[in-house]
N, C-alpha and C positions, 0 to 999 in steps of 0.2 A: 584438495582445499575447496570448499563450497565457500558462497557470497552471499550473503542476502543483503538488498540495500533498497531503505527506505526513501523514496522520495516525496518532499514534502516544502510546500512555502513556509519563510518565518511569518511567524503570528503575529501578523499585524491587523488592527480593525482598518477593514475596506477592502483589505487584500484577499481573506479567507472566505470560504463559505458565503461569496456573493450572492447566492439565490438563496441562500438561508437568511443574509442580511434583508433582502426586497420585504421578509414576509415577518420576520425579528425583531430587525433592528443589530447593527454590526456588534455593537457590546455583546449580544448577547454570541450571535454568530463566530466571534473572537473566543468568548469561553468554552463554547462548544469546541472549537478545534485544538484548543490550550488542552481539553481533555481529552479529543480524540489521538492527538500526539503523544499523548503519554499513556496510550491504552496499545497503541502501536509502537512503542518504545519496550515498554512491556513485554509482548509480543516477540519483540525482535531475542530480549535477554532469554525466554523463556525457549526461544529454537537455538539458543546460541550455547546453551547451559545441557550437562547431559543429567544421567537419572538422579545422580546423588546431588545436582543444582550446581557443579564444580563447570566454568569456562569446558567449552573445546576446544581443544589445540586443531583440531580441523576446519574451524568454520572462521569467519569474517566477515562481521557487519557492520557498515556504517551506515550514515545521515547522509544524502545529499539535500542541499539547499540549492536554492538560487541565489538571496542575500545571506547576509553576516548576520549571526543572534548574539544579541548579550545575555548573557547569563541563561543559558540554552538549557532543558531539561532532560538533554539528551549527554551530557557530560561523559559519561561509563564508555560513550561508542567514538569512534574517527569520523569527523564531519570532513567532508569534502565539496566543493561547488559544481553543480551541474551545469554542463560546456555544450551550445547549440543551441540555434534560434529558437526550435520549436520544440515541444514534448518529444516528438520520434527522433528529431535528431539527438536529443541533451540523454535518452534510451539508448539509441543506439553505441554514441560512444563513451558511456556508461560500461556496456557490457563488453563491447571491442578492451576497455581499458581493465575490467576486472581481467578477463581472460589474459590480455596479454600481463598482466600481472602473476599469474601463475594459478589462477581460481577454473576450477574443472567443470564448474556446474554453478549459474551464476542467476538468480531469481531478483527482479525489482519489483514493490511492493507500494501502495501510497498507503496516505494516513484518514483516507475517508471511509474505513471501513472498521470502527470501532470494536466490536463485537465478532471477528473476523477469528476463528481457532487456531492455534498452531498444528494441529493434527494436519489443515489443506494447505498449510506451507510446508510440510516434510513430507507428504503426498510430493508434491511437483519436486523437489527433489530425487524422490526415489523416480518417481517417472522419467526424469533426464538419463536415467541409467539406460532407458530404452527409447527414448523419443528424443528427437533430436532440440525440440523446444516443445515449450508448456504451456499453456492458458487459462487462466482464471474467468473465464466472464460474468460479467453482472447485467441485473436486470434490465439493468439502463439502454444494453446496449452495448456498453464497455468490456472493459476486462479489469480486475484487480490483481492479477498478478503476470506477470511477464516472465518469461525464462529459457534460457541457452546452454547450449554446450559447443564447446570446439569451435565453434564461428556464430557472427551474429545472422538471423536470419532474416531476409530481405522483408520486412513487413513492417517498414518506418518511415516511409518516404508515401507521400499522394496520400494521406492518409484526411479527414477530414476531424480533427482532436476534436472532444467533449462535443460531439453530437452521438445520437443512436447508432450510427452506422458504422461505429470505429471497430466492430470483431465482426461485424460482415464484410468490409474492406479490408482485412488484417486476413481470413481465413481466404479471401479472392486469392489476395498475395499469396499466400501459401499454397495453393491448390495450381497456380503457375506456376509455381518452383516445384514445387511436386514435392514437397515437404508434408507429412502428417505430422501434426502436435498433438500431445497428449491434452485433453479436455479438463479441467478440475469441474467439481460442484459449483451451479451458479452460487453467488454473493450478492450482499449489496451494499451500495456505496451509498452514506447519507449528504444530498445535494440540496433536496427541498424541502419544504413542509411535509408532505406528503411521507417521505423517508426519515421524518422524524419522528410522525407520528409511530410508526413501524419500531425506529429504535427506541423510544420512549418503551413500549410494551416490552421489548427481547431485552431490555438489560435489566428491568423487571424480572423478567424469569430469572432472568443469569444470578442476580443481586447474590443471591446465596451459594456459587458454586466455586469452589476453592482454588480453582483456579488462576483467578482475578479478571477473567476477560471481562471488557468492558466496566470493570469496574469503577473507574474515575471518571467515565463518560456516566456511569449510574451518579456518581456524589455531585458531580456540577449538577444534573436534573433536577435531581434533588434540592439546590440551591437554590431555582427558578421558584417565582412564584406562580401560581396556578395559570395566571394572566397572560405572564409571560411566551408560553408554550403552546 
């Protein structure tokens, strides 16, 4: 049994996309996320589905939130509340609780990486076959994907959240434990202006690929007006 679980704030204006709000305005920063969660929803159906688009009886993915949504557009998947003061901890016993649940290879994923392919989220699964965890990093600094086998491993704790330094502090830890993680292709997470301007161009490209990636993050852009962006 593999996992893949989404973690993500409910969409609310002031809560999402706060340095997108600084430079936007929260409306705008609200729709922006309204459509990156359902490009990441997307995302999730499409690693969960095998060739012929049929469920797999192998895999398992849900939502975790921090608050409760009404009328969630994530319906199809099992929402769950993530438990822990901080990101590392609300991670960690995340993946302590998939594993002890019976899940063999267990990846968490956020929703700020719109345009993100399913190809490097079944990459880091196959890699758990040999590496005992996985790493997605982004440019930032960060990492967009997390992932475990068999135990969780020590790289959640002392960590300094949503600064540059969170996969140079993450690989410390791991290089004390003596632990090698498999590497994926860097990503990137859209935070700022700067990373919008970047997405605004890639789902341009993408508009026409069958897909869908990034799709509904292209139709909200779309929506904006020139001004707006």
């Amino acid at each position: 049994m593999d996992s893949l679980v989404l973690f993500a704030k409910a969409p609310e204006a002031g809560a999402v996309k706060t340095r997108l709000a600084q430079t936007h305005g929260d409306d705008v920063a609200l729709q922006l996320y309204e459509a990156f969660l359902k490009d990441a929803i997307h995302l999730l159906t499409q690693w969960s589905t095998d060739a012929l688009g049929q469920p797999s009886k192998r895999v398992r993915v849900y939502l975790a939130t921090k608050t409760d949504v009404e009328n969630p557009p994530w319906a199809e998947h099992e929402i769950r509340f993530q438990d822990g003061h901080d990101l590392g901890e609300r991670m960690r016993n995340c993946i302590t609780q998939e594993l002890t649940d019976g899940a063999d290879r267990v990846c968490i994923i956020g929703a700020d990486s719109p345009t993100l392919p399913v190809h490097l989220v079944r990459e880091a699964f196959f890699a758990l076959d040999w590496h005992p965890m996985v790493l997605g990093p982004t440019f930032d600094g960060g990492y967009w994907l997390v992932g475990a086998r068999d135990e969780v491993p020590p790289i959640f704790e002392n960590i300094n959240w949503s600064t540059a330094s969170v996969m140079s502090e993450t690989i410390a830890h791991l290089q004390r434990a003596e632990i090698q993680p498999h590497l994926l292709p860097f990503w990137y997470d859209v935070d700022n202006a700067e990373d919008l301007r970047r997405l605004k161009w890639h789902v341009q490209v993408l508009s026409n690929n069958e897909t869908g990636v990034g799709r509904n993050t292209f139709e909200q852009i779309n929506t904006f007006q020139e001004g707006n962006l």
